[in-house]
C-alpha positions as CSV (number, residue, x, y, z in Angstrom):
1,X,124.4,88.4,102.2
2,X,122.6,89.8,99.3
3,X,119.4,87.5,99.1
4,X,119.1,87.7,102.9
5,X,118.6,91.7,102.5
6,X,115.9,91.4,99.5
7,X,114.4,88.7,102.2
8,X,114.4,91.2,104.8
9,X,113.4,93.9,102.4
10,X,110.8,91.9,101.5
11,X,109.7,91.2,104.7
12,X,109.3,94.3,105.6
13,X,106.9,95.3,102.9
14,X,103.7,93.5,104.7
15,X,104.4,95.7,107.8
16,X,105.0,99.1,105.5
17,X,101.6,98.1,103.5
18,X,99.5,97.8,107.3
19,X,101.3,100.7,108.1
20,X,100.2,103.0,105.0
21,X,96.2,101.4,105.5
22,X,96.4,101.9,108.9
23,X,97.0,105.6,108.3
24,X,94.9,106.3,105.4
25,X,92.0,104.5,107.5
26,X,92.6,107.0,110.8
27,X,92.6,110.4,107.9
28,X,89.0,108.8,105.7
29,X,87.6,108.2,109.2
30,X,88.3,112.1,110.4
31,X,87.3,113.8,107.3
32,X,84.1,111.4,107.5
33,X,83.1,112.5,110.2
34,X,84.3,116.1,109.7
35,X,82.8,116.6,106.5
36,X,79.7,114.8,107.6
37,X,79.1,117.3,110.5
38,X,80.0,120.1,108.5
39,X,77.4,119.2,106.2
40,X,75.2,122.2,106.4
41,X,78.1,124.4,105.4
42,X,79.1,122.6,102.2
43,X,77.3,124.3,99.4
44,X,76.8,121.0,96.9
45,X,77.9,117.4,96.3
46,X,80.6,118.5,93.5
47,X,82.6,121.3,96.2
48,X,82.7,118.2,98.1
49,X,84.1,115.8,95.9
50,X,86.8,118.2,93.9
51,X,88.1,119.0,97.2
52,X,88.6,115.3,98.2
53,X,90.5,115.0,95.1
54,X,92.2,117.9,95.5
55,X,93.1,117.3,99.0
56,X,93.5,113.2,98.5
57,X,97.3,113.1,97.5
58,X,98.5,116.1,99.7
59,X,96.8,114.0,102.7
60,X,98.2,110.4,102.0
61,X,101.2,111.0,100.6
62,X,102.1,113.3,104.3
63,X,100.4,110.9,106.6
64,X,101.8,108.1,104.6
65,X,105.7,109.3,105.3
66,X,104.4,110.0,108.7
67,X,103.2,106.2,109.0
68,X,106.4,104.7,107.8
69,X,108.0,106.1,110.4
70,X,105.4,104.8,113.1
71,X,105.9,101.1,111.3
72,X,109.6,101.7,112.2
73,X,109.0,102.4,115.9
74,X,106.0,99.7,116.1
75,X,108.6,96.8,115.3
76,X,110.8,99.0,118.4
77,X,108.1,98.6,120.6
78,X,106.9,94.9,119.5
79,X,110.7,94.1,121.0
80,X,110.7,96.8,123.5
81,X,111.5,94.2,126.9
82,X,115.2,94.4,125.3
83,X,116.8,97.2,127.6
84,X,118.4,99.0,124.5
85,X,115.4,98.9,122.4
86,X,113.4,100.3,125.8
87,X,116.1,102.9,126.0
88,X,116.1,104.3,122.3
89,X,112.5,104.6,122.3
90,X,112.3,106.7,125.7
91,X,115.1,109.2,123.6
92,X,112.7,109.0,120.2
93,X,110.1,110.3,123.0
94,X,112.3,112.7,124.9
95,X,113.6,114.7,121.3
96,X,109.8,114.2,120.2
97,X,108.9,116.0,123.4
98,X,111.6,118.5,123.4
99,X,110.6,119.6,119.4
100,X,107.0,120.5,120.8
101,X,108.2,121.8,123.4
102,X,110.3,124.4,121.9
103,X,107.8,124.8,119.9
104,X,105.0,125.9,121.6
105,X,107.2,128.2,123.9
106,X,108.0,131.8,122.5
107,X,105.1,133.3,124.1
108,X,104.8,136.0,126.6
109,X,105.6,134.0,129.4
110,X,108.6,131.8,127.5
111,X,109.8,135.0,126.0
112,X,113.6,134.5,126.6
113,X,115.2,131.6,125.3
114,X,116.2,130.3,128.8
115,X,112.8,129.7,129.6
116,X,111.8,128.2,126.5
117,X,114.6,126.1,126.5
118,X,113.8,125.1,130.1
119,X,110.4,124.4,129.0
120,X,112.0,122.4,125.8
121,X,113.8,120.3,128.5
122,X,110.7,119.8,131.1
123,X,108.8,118.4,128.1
124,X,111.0,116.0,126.6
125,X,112.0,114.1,129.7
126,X,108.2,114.0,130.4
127,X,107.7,112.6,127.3
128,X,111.1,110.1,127.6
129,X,110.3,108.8,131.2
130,X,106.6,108.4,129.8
131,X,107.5,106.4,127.1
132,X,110.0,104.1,129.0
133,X,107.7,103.3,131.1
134,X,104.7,102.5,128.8
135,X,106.3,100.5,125.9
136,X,107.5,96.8,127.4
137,X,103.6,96.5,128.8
138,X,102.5,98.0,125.8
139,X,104.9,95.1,124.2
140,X,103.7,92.4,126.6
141,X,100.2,92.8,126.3
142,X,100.8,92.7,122.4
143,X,102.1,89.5,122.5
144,X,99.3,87.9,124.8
145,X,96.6,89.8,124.0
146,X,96.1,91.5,121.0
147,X,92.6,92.7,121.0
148,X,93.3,94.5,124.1
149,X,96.2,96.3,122.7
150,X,94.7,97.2,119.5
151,X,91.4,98.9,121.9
152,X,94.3,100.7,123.7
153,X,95.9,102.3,121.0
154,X,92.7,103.3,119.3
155,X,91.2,105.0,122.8
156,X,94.8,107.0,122.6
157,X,94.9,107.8,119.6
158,X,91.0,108.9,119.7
159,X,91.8,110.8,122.8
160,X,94.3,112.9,121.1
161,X,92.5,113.5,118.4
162,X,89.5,114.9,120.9
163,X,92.2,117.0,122.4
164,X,93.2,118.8,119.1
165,X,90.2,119.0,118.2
166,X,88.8,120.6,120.9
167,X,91.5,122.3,123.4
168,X,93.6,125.6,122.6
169,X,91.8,125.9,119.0
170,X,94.0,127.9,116.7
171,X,96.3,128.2,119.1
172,X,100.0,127.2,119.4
173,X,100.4,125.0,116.0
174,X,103.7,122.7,117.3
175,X,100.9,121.3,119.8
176,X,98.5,120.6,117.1
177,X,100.9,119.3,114.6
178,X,102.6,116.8,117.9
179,X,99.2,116.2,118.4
180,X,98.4,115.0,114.9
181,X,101.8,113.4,114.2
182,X,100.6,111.4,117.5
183,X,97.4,109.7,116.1
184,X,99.3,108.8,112.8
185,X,102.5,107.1,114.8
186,X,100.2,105.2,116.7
187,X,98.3,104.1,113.7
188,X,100.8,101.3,112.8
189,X,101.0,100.0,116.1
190,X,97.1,99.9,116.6
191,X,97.3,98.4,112.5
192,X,99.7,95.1,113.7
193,X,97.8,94.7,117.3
194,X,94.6,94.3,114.7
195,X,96.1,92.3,112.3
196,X,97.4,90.0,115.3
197,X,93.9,89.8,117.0
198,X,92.4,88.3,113.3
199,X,95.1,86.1,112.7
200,X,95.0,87.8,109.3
201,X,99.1,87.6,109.0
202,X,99.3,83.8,108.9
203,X,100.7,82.2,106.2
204,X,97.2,80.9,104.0
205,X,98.0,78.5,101.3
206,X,97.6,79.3,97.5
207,X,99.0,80.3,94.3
208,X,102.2,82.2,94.5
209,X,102.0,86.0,93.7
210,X,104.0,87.6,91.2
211,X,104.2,91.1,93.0
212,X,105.4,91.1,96.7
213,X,102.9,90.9,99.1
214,X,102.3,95.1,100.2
215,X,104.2,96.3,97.6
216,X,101.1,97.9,96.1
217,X,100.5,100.0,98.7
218,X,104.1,101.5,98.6
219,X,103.8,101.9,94.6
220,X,100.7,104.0,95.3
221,X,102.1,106.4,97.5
222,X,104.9,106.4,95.2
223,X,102.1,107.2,92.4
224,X,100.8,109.5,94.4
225,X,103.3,111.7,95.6
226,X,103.3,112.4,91.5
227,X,99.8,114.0,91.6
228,X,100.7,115.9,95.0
229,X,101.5,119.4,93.2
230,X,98.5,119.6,90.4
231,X,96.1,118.4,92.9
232,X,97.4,121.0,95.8
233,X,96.6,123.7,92.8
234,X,93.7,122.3,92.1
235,X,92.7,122.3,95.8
236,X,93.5,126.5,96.2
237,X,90.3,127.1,94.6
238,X,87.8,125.7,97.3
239,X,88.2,128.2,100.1
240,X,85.4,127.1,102.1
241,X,86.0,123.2,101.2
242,X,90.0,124.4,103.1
243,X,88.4,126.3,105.8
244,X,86.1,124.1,106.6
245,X,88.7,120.8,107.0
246,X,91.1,123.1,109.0
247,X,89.1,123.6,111.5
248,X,86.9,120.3,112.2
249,X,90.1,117.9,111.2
250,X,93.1,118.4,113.3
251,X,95.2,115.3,110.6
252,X,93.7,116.5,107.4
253,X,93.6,120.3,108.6
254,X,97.9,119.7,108.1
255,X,97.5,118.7,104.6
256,X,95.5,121.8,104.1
257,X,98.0,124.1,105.3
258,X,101.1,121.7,103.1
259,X,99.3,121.9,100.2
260,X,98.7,125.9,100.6
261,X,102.3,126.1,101.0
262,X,102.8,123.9,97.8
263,X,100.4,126.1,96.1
264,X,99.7,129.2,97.5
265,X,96.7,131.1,95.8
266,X,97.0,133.5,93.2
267,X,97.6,137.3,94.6
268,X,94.3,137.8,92.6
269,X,93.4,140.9,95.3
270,X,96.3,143.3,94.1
271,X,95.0,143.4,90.4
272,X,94.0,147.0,89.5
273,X,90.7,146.1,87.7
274,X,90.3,149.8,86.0
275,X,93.0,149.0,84.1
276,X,91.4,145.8,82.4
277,X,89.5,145.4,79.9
278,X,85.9,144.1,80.0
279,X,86.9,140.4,78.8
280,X,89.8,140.7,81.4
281,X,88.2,141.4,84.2
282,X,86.2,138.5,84.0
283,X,89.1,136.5,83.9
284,X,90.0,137.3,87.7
285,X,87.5,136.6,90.6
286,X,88.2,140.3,92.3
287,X,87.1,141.6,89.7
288,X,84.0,139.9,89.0
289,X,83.0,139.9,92.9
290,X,84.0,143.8,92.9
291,X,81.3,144.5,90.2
292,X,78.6,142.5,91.5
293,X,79.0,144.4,94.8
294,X,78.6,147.6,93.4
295,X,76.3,147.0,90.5
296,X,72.7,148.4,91.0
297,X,73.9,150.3,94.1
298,X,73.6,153.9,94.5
299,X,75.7,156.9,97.1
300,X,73.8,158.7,98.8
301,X,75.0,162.0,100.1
């Protein structure tokens, strides 16, 4: 009973290692291409690069936990023609839907809580019915063809990423976050369609290894989730690097806002710089922007 367990265990660690890349892949690919179009308002090479490593084990360590949980349903939906497997995915969907849902409500028109509940309700058994009746040919077509699949999955998860992106900017935050939580649950799904359409899973003959094959990739997040603190300080300092990620990537834009809550800045604003001396006051940024802004000025009356 034991060794059958480490098996499993150990069987599982492949999937939880494509799982992990999978998701690191879809967050380097969105601050790529949202730092690269952002590239005019980045003052210099070095902002850049602090704030990766700043922002790096906020980021993976988040969309990491988030992409374990997608490997979980991904072996769900690889077996999803069973009817109980079918139906415990469609009510992962429908309490996904009805989280967002309450979510978002609260506004003026789902004030009361009878209409945001109502809402709440509309939502998840959109999301429910939609995902019972999408994952046994999403299943189907993983098993014969695989390319196709993985091209699926990608134009999904692309497409929501366009829509938070793009659609009811800083607005609502339960939609953005179910929006991002979206693109990295689909990432392991998209990750084993891949790894199906290479063949890259077969067994390939050779010398045995001495760690478990993924278990690197697990032992880094584990490594990383050490740094998460000091690097989420270290990231508090780069205002524009923050600003800047929040709003041109919707994934990494989350990690932002974990890592301010990890670290929140400083109250540097509410120092009373007359009461410091000289040496002090360069020691806190309000006071040195508050003298540059009104040395070599002059009041008119």
């Amino acid at each position: 009973m034991t060794e059958s367990l480490a098996a499993a265990g150990l069987g599982a660690l492949p999937r939880l290692s494509r799982a992990l890349i999978a998701g690191w892949c879809v967050l380097a690919l969105e601050l790529f291409v949202a730092l690269g179009s952002a590239a005019r308002e980045l003052t210099s090479a070095w902002e850049v690069q602090n704030g990766l490593l700043g922002l790096a084990p906020t980021a993976m360590v988040a969309a990491g936990l988030v992409t374990l949980l997608g490997a979980g349903l991904a072996f769900l939906v690889e077996h999803a023609e069973v009817r109980a497997l079918r139906g415990l995915l469609a009510s992962v969907g429908a309490l996904f839907g009805l989280v967002v849902g309450f979510g978002v409500g609260g506004g003026r028109h789902l004030a009361t809580l009878q209409t945001r509940g109502g809402f709440a309700l509309l939502v998840a058994g959109l999301c429910g019915a939609l995902a019972w009746c999408v994952v046994a040919p999403i299943a189907r077509l993983l098993r014969a063809r695989a390319g196709w699949c993985f091209a699926l999955i990608a134009a999904f998860g692309l497409a929501a990423e366009l829509v938070n992106r793009f659609v009811l900017v800083r607005l609502y935050p339960a939609f953005h976050l179910g929006l991002a939580s979206v693109v990295l649950i689909s990432a392991p799904l998209a990750g084993e369609a891949l790894d199906r359409a290479l063949g890259a899973s077969e067994a390939r003959p050779g010398s045995p290894r001495r760690m478990p094959k993924g278990a690197w990739s697990v032992l880094f997040l584990a490594l990383l989730a050490l740094l998460v603190v000091p690097t989420a300080r270290k990231l508090s300092h780069f205002d524009n690097f923050r600003l800047l990620v929040s709003e041109r990537a919707p994934v990494a834009g989350c990690a932002v806002n974990l890592a301010a809550r990890i670290a929140p800045n400083a109250p540097e604003d509410s120092v009373d710089c007359d009461t410091l001396s000289a040496s002090e006051r360069g020691e806190h940024a309000a006071c040195v922007e508050a003298t540059s802004e009104t040395s070599g000025r002059t009041l008119d009356l």
